[in-house]
NUDODO-917805 format. One record per residue (C-alpha): x, y, z; residue in three letters. Coordinates in steps of 0.02 Angstrom, whole numbers, padded with zeros to 5 digits. Layout:
! NUDODO-917805
X/Y/Z/ALA
...
//
This chain:
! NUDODO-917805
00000/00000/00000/UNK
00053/00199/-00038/UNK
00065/00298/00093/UNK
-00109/00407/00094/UNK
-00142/00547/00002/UNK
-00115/00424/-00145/UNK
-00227/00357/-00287/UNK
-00175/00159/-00299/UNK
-00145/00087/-00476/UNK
-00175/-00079/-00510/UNK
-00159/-00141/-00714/UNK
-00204/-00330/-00719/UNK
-00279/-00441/-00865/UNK
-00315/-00281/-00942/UNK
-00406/-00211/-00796/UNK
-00354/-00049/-00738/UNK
-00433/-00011/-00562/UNK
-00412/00150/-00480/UNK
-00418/00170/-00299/UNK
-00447/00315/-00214/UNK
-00337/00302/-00046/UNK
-00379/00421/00085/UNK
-00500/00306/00189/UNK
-00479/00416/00343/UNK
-00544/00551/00250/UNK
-00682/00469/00160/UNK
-00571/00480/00007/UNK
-00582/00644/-00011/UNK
-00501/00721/-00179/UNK
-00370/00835/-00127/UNK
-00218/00902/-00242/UNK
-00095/00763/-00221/UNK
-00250/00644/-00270/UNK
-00324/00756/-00423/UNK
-00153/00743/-00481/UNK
-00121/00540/-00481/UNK
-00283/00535/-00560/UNK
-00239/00639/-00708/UNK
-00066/00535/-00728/UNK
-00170/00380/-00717/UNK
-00300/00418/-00854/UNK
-00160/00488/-00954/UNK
-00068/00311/-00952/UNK
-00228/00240/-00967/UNK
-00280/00325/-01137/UNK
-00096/00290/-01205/UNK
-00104/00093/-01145/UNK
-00205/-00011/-01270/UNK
-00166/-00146/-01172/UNK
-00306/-00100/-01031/UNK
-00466/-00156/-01089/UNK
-00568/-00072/-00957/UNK
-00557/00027/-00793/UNK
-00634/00001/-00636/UNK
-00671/00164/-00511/UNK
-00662/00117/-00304/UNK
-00634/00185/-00156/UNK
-00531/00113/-00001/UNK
-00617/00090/00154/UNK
-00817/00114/00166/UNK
-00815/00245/00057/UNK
-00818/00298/-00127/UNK
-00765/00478/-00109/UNK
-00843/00625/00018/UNK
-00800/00752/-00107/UNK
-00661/00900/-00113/UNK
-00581/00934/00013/UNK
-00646/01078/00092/UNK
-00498/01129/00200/UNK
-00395/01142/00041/UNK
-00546/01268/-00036/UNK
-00463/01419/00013/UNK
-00487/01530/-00131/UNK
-00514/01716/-00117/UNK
-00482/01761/-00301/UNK
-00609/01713/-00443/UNK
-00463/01686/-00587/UNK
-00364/01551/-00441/UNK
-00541/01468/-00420/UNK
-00559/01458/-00616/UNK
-00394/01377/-00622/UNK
-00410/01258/-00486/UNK
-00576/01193/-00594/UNK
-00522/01209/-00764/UNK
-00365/01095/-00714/UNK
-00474/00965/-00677/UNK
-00565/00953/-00854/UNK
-00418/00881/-00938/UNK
-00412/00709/-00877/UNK
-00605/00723/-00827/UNK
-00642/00730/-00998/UNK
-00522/00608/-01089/UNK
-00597/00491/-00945/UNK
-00804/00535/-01011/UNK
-00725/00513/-01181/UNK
-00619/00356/-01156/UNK
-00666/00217/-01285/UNK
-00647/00079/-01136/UNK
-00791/00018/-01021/UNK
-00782/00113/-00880/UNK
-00872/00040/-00717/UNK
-00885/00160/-00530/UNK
-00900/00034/-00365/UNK
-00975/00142/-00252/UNK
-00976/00117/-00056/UNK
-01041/00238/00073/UNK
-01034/00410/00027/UNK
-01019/00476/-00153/UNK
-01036/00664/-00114/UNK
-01013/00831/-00215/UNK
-00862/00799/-00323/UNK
-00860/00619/-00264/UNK
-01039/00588/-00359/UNK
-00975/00681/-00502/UNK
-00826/00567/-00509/UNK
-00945/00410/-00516/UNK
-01041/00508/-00644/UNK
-00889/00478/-00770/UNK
-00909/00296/-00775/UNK
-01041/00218/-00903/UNK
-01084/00120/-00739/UNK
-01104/00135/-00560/UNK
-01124/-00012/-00462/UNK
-01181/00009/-00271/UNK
-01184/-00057/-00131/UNK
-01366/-00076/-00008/UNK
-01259/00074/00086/UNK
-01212/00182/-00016/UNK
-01266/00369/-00017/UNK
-01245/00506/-00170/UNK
-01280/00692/-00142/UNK
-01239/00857/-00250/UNK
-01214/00988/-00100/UNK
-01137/01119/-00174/UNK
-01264/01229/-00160/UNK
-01254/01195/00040/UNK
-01091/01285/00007/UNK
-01138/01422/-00115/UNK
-01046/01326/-00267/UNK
-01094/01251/-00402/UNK
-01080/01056/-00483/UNK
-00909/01039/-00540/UNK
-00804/00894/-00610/UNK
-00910/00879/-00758/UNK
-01058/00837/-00669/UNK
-01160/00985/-00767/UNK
-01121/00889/-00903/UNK
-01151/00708/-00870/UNK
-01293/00725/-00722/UNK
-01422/00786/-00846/UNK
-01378/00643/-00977/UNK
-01402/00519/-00842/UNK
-01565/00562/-00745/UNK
-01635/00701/-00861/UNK
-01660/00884/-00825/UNK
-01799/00888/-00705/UNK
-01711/00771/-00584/UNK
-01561/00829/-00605/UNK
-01625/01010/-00566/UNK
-01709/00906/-00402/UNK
-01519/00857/-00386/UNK
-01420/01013/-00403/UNK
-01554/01133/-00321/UNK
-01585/01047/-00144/UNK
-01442/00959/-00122/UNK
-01539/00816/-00047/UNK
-01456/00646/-00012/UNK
-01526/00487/-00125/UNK
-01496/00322/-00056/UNK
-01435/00174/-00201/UNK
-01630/00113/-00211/UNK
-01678/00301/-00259/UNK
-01532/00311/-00363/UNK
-01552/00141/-00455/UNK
-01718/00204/-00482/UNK
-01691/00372/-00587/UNK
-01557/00302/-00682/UNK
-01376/00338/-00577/UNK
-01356/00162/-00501/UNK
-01352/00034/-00626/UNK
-01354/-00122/-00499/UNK
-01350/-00135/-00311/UNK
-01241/-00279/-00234/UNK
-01207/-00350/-00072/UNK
-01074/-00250/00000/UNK
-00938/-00402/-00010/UNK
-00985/-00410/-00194/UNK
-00967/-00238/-00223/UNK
-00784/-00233/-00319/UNK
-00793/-00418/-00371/UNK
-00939/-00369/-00452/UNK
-00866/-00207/-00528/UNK
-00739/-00319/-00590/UNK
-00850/-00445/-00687/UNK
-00936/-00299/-00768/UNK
-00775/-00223/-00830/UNK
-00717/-00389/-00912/UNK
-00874/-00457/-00972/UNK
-00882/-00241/-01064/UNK
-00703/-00280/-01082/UNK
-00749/-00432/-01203/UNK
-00825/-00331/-01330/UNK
-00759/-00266/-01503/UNK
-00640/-00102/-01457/UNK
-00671/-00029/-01609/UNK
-00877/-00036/-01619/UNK
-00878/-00020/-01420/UNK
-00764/00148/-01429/UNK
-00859/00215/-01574/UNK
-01033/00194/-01488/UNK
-00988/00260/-01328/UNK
-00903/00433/-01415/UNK
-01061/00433/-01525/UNK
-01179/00412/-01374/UNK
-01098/00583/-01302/UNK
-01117/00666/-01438/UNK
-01292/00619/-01481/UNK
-01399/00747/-01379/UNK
-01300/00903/-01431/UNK
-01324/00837/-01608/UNK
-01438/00827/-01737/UNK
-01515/00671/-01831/UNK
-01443/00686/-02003/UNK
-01259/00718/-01913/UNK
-01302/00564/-01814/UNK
-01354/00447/-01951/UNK
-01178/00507/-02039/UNK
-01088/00461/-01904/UNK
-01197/00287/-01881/UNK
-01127/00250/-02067/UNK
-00965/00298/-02050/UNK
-00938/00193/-01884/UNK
-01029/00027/-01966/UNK
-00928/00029/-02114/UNK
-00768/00039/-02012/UNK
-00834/-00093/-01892/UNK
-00879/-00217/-02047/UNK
-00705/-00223/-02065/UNK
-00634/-00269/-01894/UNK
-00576/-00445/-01860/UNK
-00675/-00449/-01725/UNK
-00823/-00410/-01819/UNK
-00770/-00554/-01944/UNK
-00739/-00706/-01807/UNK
-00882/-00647/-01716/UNK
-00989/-00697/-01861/UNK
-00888/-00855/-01882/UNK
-00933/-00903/-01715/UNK
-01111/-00861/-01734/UNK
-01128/-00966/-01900/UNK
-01023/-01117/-01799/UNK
-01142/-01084/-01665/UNK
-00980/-01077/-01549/UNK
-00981/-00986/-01399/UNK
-00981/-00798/-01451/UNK
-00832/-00684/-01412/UNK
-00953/-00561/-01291/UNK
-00976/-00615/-01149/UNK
-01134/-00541/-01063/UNK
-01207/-00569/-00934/UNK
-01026/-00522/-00865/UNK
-00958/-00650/-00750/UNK
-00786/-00684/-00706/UNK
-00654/-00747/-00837/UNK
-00587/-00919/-00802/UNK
//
């Protein structure tokens, strides 16, 4: 184990799991921690070899949120900055053409829910608690969460959200579209895991392509969208994947995705 203050990196058959490590802090994101996770997603994006990344916290907790005694900003331009750094890793990680899967324990707070937010899943434990409270502070939803909130509950709730600042439990957030699937708490990361490789399993190139296409969708228009539909197809017909999938279809062997996930042998 790193000392705290540390994100933990772990790269294994082509899993890359992430690890916030400031348990005694609820894993809260603090400087030394926003800047191990922009390395990481950095290596990440440059590392074919990782087929997916799994999100976690140590301890009970996902992540409490920024730090608060590290907030001390007096000038708007320094507060700008201290944002604005953040967007370059935060969004190569919404744009990342790898599954992406959040475990999520106890709290997921402020930046800590936006953080889950980034993942194309978030799997939760009976425990776990998410809350946007920035307003409880007189900020507002950073960490690309006015981005990717909306997407994933819709406007109205994520108004609901962002406006009262009210805590959701993982039932309430399973059911307006955040949580994805609530586990036992001693399933929690195994279960993260399985999702990553089973997402893992699938064709790179179409699975890349349709998540970047999916972001782009509701700031787009139809005709754009149908282009880009065509475009991505014809470059998928040509994959190998796409060619020994169908092999293995026509042998009726067993097929190359493997969903529901479960563990690899």
């Amino acid at each position: 184990m790193a000392d705290e203050d540390t994100l933990l990196v772990d790269i294994a058959d082509g899993i890359a799991t992430l690890t916030l490590n400031r348990p005694r802090q609820k894993n809260a994101l603090n400087i030394p921690m926003r800047d191990a996770l922009r390395e990481a997603v950095q290596q990440i994006r440059a590392d074919r070899a990782v087929r997916a990344v799994v999100l976690r916290g140590a301890g009970t907790d996902f992540c409490s949120g920024g730090d608060i005694r590290a907030m001390n900003v007096t000038e708007a331009e320094a507060g700008r900055n201290r944002v604005d750094d953040l967007h370059g890793w935060i969004g190569m990680l919404i744009d990342l053409d790898r599954p992406v899967v959040a475990a999520v324990d106890g709290v997921a707070y402020g930046a800590g829910f936006s953080l889950a937010l980034l993942a194309d899943f978030i799997v939760a434990s009976p425990r776990a608690r998410f809350c946007m409270p920035f307003m409880k502070v007189g900020l507002v939803p950073d960490c690309g969460a006015l981005y990717t909130l909306p997407r994933v509950v819709g406007m109205a709730r994520a108004r609901d959200l962002v406006f009262s600042a009210r805590e959701v439990g993982a039932e309430e957030a399973r059911q307006i579209g955040a949580v994805f699937e609530i586990v036992p708490d001693h399933q929690l990361h195994a279960r993260a895991r399985e999702l990553a490789h089973g997402l893992a399993s699938a064709s790179p190139v179409a699975f890349g392509m349709a998540k970047r296409a999916l972001n782009q969708s509701l700031g787009s228009d139809v005709r754009a969208m149908l282009e880009m539909e065509s475009l991505g197809q014809g470059i998928a017909f040509t994959t190998d994947y796409h060619r020994e999938a169908v092999r293995r279809f026509m042998e009726k062997e067993p097929p190359l995705f493997r969903w529901p996930a479960s563990s690899p042998d």
